[in-house]
C-alpha positions in Angstrom: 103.5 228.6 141.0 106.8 228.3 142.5 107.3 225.0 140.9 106.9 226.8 137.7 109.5 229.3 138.4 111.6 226.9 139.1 111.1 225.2 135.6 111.4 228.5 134.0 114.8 229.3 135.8 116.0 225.4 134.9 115.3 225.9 131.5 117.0 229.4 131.2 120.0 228.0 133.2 119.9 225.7 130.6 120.1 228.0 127.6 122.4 229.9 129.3 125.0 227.3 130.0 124.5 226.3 126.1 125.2 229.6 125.3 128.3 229.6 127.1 129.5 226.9 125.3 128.6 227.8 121.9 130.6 230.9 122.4 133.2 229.0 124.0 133.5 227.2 120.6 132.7 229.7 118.4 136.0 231.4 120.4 138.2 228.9 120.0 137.3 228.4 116.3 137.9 231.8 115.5 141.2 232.1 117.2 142.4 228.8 115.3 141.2 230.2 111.9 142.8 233.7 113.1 146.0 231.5 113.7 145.5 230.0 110.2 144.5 233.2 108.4 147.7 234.5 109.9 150.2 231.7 108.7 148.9 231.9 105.3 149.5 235.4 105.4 152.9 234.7 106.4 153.7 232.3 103.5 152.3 234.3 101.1 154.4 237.2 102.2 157.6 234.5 101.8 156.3 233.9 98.6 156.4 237.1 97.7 159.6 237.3 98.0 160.6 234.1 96.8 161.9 233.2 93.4 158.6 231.9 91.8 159.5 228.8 89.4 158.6 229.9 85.8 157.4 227.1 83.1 158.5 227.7 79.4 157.4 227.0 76.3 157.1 228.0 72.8 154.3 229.2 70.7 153.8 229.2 66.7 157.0 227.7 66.8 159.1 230.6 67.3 158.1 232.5 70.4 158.8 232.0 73.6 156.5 232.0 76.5 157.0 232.2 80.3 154.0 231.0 82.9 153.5 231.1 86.3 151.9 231.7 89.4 150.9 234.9 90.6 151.1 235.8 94.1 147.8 236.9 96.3 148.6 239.3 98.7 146.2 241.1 101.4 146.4 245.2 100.8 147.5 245.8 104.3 150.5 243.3 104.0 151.4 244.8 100.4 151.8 248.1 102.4 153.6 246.9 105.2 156.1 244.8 103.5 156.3 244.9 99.6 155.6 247.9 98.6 157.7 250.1 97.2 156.7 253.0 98.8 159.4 255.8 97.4 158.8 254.3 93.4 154.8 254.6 94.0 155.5 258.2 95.5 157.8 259.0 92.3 154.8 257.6 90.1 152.1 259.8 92.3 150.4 257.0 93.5 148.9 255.6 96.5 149.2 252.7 97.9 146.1 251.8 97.9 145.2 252.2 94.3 148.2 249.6 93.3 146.0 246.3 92.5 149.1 244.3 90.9 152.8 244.6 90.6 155.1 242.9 88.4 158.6 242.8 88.2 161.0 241.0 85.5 164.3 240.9 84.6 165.0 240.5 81.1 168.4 239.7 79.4 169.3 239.9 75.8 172.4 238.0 74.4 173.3 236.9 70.8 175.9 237.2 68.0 175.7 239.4 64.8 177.8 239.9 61.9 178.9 243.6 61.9 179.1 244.6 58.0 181.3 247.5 56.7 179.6 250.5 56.1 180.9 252.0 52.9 179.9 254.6 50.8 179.2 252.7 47.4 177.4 249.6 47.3 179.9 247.9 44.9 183.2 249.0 47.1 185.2 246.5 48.6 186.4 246.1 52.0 189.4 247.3 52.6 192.0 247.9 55.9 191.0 251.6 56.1 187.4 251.1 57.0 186.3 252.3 60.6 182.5 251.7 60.4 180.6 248.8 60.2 176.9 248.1 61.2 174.2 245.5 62.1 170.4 245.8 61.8 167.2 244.0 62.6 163.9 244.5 63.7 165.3 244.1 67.1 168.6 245.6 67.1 170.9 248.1 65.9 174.5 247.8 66.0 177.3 251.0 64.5 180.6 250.5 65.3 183.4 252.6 65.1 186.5 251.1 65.2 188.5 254.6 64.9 187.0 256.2 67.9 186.5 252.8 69.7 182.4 253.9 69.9 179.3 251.5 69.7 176.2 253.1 69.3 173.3 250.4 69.7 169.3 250.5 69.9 167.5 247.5 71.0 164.0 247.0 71.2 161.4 245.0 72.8 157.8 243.6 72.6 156.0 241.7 75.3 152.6 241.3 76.0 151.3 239.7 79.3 148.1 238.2 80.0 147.0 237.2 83.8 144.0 234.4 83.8 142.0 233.1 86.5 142.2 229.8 88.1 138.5 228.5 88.6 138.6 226.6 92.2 135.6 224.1 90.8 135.1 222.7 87.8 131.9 220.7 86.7 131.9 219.9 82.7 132.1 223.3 80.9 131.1 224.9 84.2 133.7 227.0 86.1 133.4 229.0 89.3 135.5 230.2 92.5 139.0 231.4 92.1 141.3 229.6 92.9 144.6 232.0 92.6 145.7 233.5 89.4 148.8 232.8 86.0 150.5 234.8 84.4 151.5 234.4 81.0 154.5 236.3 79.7 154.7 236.2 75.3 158.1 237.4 74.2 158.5 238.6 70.8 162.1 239.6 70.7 164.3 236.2 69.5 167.5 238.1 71.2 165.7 238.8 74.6 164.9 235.7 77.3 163.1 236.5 80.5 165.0 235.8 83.8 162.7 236.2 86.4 159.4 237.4 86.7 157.1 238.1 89.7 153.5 239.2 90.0 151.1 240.0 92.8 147.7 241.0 92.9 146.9 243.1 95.7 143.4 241.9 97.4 
């Protein structure tokens, strides 16, 4: 009888000492993936506020595009460090329901021929004339040169799509994510974007 305890005891000294180390490792694998977890966090937060490189090109051979990566962010990070927290409040929004933010800088350059603006058709130019105009579907340019005024209107169109990266691919099969592009399709000839930056808020 005593011989059996003693088996007993041996075999649950046993399991005990393997279930010491299992949690030993099971420990020190979740503090290294909690280190990990936490450097990527870091970098991601840096890439949030790095300047993201943008890859151009051109589409029906006239309009520009802009792609890049998005950036992933964990919702408590977003809230700590990126948010905007008095332009959400001006929007009345929470935090919490922002799932993406993007912001771009656009510029708009060219050169337009300003025409006199006269009151016949058939007139000619002459020294006295103070007005001349520009229009497009883009822009619209009056200048007065007697008042030294210049009233413009410029407009924009700009449509974004964001797609997602599959993380495994097998023939026409596509699953996982993998992170997430953004595609920027400019419209305006004038306008060129600057900088862009997107995150998605997980």
């Amino acid at each position: 009888m005593e011989k059996k305890y003693k088996k007993i005891l041996g075999i649950l000294a046993v399991l005990a000492v393997l279930l010491l180390v299992g949690l030993a490792v099971y420990y020190v694998g979740h503090q290294r993936e909690s280190a990990l977890n936490a450097q990527i966090r870091d970098l991601q937060i840096q890439l949030a506020h790095a300047r993201i490189p943008m890859q151009t090109g051109t589409i029906r051979d006239s309009l520009p595009t802009v792609s890049q990566q998005a950036v992933e962010v964990d919702k408590t990070d977003y809230k700590k460090q990126l948010a905007d927290r008095k332009l959400i409040k001006d929007l009345e929004l929470q935090i919490s329901q922002v799932k993406a933010e993007n912001t771009m800088l656009r510029e708009t350059i060219g050169k337009v021929r300003l025409e006199p603006v006269r009151p016949a058709a058939d007139s000619l130019p002459t020294a006295a004339d103070t007005l001349f105009a520009y229009h497009d579907q883009w822009v619209d340019f009056r200048l007065n040169t007697q008042d030294h005024t210049l009233d413009y209107a410029m407009r924009d169109s700009l449509k974004t799509y964001i797609d997602r990266i599959p993380k495994h691919k097998l023939l026409w099969w596509r699953w996982g994510t993998k992170g997430y592009r953004v595609h920027h399709v400019n419209f305006n000839p004038h306008s060129k974007i600057l900088y862009s930056q997107t995150i998605i808020v997980k």
